[in-house]
C-alpha positions in Angstrom: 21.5 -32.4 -5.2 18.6 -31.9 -3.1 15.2 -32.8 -5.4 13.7 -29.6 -4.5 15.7 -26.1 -4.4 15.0 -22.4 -3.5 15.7 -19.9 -6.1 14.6 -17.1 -6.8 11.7 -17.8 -8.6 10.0 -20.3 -6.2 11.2 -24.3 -5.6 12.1 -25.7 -8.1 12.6 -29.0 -9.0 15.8 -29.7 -12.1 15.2 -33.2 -12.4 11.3 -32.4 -14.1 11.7 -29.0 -14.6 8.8 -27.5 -12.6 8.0 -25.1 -10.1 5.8 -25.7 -7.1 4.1 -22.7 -6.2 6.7 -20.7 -7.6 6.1 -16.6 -6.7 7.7 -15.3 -10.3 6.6 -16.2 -13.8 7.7 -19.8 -15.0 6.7 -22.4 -17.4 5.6 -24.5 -15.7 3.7 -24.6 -11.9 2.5 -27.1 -9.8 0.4 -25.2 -7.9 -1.1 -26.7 -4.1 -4.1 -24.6 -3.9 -6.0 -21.3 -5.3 -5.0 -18.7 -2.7 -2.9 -15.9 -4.2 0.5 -16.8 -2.7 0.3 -20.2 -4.2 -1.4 -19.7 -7.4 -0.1 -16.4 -9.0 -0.7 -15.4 -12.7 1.6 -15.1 -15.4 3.0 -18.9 -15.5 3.2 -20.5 -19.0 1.5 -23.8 -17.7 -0.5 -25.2 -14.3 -1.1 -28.3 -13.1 -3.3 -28.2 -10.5 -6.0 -31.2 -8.6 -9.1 -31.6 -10.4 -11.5 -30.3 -7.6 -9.2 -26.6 -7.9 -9.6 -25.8 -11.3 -13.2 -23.5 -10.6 -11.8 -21.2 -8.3 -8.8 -21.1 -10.1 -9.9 -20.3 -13.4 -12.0 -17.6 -11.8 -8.5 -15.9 -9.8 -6.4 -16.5 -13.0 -8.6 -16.1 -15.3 -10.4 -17.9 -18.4 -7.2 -17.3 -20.4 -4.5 -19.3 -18.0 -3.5 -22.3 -19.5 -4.6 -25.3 -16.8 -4.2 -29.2 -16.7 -5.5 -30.9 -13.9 -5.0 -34.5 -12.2 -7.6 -36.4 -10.3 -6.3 -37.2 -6.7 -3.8 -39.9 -6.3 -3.2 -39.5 -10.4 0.3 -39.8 -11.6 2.0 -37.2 -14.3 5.7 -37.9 -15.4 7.4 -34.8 -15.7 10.3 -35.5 -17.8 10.9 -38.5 -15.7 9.5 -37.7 -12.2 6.5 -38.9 -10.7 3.8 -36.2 -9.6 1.0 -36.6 -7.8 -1.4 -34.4 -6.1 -3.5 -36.0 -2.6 -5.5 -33.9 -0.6 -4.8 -31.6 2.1 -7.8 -30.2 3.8 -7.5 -26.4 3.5 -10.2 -25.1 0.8 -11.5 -26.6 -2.0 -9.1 -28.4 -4.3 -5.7 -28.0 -1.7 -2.8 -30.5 -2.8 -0.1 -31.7 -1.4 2.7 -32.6 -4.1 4.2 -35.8 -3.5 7.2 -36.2 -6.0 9.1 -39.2 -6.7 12.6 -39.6 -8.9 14.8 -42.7 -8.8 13.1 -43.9 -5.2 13.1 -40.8 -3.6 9.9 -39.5 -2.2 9.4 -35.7 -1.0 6.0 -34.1 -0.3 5.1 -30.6 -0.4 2.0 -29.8 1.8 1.4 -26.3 0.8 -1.2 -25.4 3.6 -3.3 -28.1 5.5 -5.2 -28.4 8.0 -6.6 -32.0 9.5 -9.7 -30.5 11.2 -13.3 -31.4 9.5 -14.3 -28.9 6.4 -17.6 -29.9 4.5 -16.2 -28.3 1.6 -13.1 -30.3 0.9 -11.2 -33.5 0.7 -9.6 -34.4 3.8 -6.1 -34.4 4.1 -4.0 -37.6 3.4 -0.8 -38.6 5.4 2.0 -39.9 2.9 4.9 -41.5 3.9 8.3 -39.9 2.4 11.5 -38.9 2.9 11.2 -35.3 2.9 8.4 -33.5 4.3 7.8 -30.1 3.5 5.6 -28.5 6.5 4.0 -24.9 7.0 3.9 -23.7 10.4 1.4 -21.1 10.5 0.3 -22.0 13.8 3.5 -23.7 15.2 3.0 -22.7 18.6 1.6 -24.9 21.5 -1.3 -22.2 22.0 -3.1 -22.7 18.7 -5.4 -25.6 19.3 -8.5 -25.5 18.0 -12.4 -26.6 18.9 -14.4 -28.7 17.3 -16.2 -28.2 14.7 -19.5 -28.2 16.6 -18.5 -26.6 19.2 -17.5 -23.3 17.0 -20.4 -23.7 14.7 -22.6 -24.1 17.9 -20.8 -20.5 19.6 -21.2 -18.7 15.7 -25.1 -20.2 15.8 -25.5 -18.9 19.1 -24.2 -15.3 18.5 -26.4 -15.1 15.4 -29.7 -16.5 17.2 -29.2 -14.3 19.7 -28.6 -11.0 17.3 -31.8 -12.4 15.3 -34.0 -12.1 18.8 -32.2 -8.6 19.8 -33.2 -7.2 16.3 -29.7 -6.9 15.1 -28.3 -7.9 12.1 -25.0 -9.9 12.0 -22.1 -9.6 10.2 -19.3 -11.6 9.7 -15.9 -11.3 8.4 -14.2 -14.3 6.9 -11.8 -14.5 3.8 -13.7 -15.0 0.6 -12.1 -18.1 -0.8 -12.8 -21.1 1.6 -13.2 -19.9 5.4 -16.7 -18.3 4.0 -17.9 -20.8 2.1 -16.9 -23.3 5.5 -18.7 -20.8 7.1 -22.0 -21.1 4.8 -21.6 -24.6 5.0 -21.4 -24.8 8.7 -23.9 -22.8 10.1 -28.0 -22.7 10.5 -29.8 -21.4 7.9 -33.2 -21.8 9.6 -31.8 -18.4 11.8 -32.5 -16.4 9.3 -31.8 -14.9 5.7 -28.0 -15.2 4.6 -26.6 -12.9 2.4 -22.8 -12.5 1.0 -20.7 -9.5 -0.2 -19.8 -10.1 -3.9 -16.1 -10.9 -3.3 -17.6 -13.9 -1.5 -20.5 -15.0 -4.0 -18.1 -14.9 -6.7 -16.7 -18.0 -5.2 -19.8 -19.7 -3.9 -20.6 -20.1 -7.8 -17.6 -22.0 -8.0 -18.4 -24.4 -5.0 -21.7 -25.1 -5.6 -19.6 -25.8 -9.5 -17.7 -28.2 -7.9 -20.7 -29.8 -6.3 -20.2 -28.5 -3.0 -24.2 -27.8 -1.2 -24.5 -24.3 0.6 -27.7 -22.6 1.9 -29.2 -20.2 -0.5 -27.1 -17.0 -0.6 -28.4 -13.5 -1.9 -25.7 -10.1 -2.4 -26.7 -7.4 -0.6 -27.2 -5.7 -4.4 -29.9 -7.3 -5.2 -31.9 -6.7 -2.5 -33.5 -2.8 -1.6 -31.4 -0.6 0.3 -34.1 -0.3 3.0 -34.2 -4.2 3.4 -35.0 -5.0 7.1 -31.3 -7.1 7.8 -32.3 -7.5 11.2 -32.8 -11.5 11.3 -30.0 -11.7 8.5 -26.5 -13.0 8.3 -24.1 -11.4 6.4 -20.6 -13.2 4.7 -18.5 -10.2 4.2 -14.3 -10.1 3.5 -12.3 -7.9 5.7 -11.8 -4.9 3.8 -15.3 -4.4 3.8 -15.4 -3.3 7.3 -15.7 0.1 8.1 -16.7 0.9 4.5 -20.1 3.1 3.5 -21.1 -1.0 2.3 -22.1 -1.4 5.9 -23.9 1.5 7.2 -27.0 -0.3 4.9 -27.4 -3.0 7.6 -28.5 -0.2 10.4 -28.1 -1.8 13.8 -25.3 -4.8 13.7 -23.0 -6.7 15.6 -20.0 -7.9 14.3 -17.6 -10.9 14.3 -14.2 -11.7 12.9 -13.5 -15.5 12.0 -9.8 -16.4 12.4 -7.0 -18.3 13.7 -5.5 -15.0 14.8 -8.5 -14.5 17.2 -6.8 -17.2 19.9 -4.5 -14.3 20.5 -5.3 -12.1 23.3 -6.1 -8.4 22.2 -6.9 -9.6 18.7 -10.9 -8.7 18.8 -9.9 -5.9 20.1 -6.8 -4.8 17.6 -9.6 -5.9 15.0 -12.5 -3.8 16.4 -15.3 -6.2 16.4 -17.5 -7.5 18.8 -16.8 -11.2 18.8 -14.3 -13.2 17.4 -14.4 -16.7 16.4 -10.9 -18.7 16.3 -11.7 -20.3 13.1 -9.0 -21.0 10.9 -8.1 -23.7 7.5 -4.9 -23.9 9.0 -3.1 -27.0 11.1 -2.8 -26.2 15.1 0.0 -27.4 16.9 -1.1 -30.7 17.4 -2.0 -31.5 14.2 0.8 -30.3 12.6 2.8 -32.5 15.0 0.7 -35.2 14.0 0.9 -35.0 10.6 4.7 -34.8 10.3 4.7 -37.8 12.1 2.5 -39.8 10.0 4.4 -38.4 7.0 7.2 -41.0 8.6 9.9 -38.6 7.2 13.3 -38.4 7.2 13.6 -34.8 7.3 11.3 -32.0 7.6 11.4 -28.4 6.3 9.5 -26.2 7.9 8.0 -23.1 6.1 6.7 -19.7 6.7 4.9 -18.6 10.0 7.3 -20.1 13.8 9.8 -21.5 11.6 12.6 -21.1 14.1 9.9 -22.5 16.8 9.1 -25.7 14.9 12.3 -26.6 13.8 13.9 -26.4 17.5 11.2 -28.3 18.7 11.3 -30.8 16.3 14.9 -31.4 16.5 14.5 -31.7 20.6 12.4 -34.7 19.2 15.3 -36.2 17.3 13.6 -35.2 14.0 16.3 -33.7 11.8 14.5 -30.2 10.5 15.2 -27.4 8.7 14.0 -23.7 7.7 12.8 -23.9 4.2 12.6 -20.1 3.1 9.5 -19.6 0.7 7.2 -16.2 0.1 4.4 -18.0 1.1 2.5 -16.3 3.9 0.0 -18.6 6.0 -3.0 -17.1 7.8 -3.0 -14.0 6.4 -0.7 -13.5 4.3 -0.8 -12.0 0.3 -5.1 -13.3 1.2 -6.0 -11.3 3.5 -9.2 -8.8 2.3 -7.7 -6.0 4.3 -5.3 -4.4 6.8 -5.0 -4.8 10.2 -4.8 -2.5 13.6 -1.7 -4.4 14.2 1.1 -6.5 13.0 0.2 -9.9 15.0 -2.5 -10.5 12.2 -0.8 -10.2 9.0 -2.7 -9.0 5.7 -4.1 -10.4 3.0 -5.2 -9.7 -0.6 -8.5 -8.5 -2.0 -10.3 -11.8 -2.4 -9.5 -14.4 0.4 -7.5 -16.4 2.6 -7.1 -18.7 5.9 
């Protein structure tokens, strides 16, 4: 019997008798990160890395019943070995790494290997299973560097500042904003955040995590001049009466999604910015090779892609099905003009 299993309430492990991100009620979760298709309410029990337990009591709520581990920290669940070790996607992102009677798997959730100020980076552990996403599993996701972007987003706002035009941009609330905040130059201008996003920049700064000073557009007059101003906004705040306060703007779009061709334009935005706090192609190739595994199971996003191309390596791979959704998926803040970008919910994402 296989250590981990499908069913229809998430994987589950029988040996411990734990979920990990599991999408229907159970008693007990393991849960990888705060996003809303890994961490859903309604679980008796969560264990979750230390660094998480902020943003998560802030999604779930005051009432959801949390223990948390310190990376690299053991927990015997009725005789297997948990751990939690980061993975580089937003603030408090575990991988699982679960040991019974000297097997090893690891359960990555979403990672990403590129540099983020505002979380641990990720951590290659050897195993015998390895349990990938593939989000961006195809050679034409590969990202810049980090200054490089930050230097393009810096430029577009400095030179919005100088035209007397605001500048808005859209990024999930929970982690590509707060990278966002972290990453850019305050000395532009003012910075000011929807309150989707500000919600969860009390729970960074929280965690100890150092971000410019932020205002919400509420507490500021309505005739405010924005026109040297930055402003952090989710998707589903475009296109809304919210904006029409900010008079003349330009506007931007920060995601993976934006290295497709037409995507700027499918999202109706000015500029896009192919930001994303998911793996590229050759970092996910990179870290299922460090993992050293055995076999890899590849979930949501070019599944069928990965797993070819892995097994044209020699690697023996498999499709793992899960309802998680990558990029997009249940975080998105809003719909899209097309189907290429999938959605997300009302309070973050990728």
């Amino acid at each position: 019997m296989a250590l981990l299993e499908h069913t229809p309430r998430g994987l589950y492990c029988a040996a411990g008798d734990f979920y990990v991100d599991p999408w229907r009620p159970v008693s007990r979760a393991v849960i990888t990160h705060a996003h809303a298709d890994h961490a859903r309410p309604g679980h008796a029990a969560y264990l979750a890395s230390a660094p998480a337990i902020g943003v998560l009591k802030t999604r779930l709520g005051a009432h959801a019943h949390i223990d948390t581990v310190a990376y690299g920290e053991t927990r015997q669940l009725n005789g297997v070995a948990v751990s939690l070790y980061p993975a580089g996607h937003v603030l408090g992102s575990a991988q699982v790494r679960i040991e019974y009677r000297g097997e090893v798997w690891v359960v990555s959730g979403d990672y990403k290997l590129d540099y983020d100020p505002t979380c641990d980076a990720f951590e290659s552990i050897r195993c015998d299973t390895f349990v990938s996403e593939s989000t961006f599993g195809l050679p034409i996701y590969r990202w810049q560097t980090h200054d490089a972007l930050f230097g393009a987003i810096n430029h577009w706002w400095s030179a919005n500042a100088a035209a007397g035009r605001a500048s808005v941009l859209f990024g999930y609330a929970f982690g590509k904003a707060q990278r966002i905040l972290k990453s850019v130059d305050p000395t532009i201008g003012p910075i000011f955040c929807h309150g989707a996003v500000e919600v969860l920049n009390r729970s960074y700064r929280d965690a100890g995590v150092v971000l410019p000073e932020t205002q919400m557009v509420s507490e500021v007059d309505r005739k405010f001049d924005y026109s040297r101003a930055l402003i952090v906004a989710p998707p589903s705040a475009q296109g809304t009466p919210w904006m029409k306060r900010f008079g003349d703007y330009s506007d931007a779009f920060a995601s993976g999604w934006m290295a497709i061709r037409g995507a700027r334009r499918q999202r109706n935005v000015d500029q896009g910015f192919v930001l994303s706090d998911h793996a590229d192609w050759p970092s996910l190739l990179k870290a299922i090779h460090a993992s050293e595994a055995e076999r890899v199971l590849i979930t949501h996003g070019q599944v069928p892609v990965m797993v070819r191309y892995l097994r044209e390596q020699g690697i023996e791979a498999d499709a793992l099905e899960t309802e998680f959704e990558g990029e997009g998926g249940a975080e998105n803040d809003g719909s899209t003009a097309a189907a290429v970008i999938p959605d997300q919910d009302s309070a973050s994402a990728v």
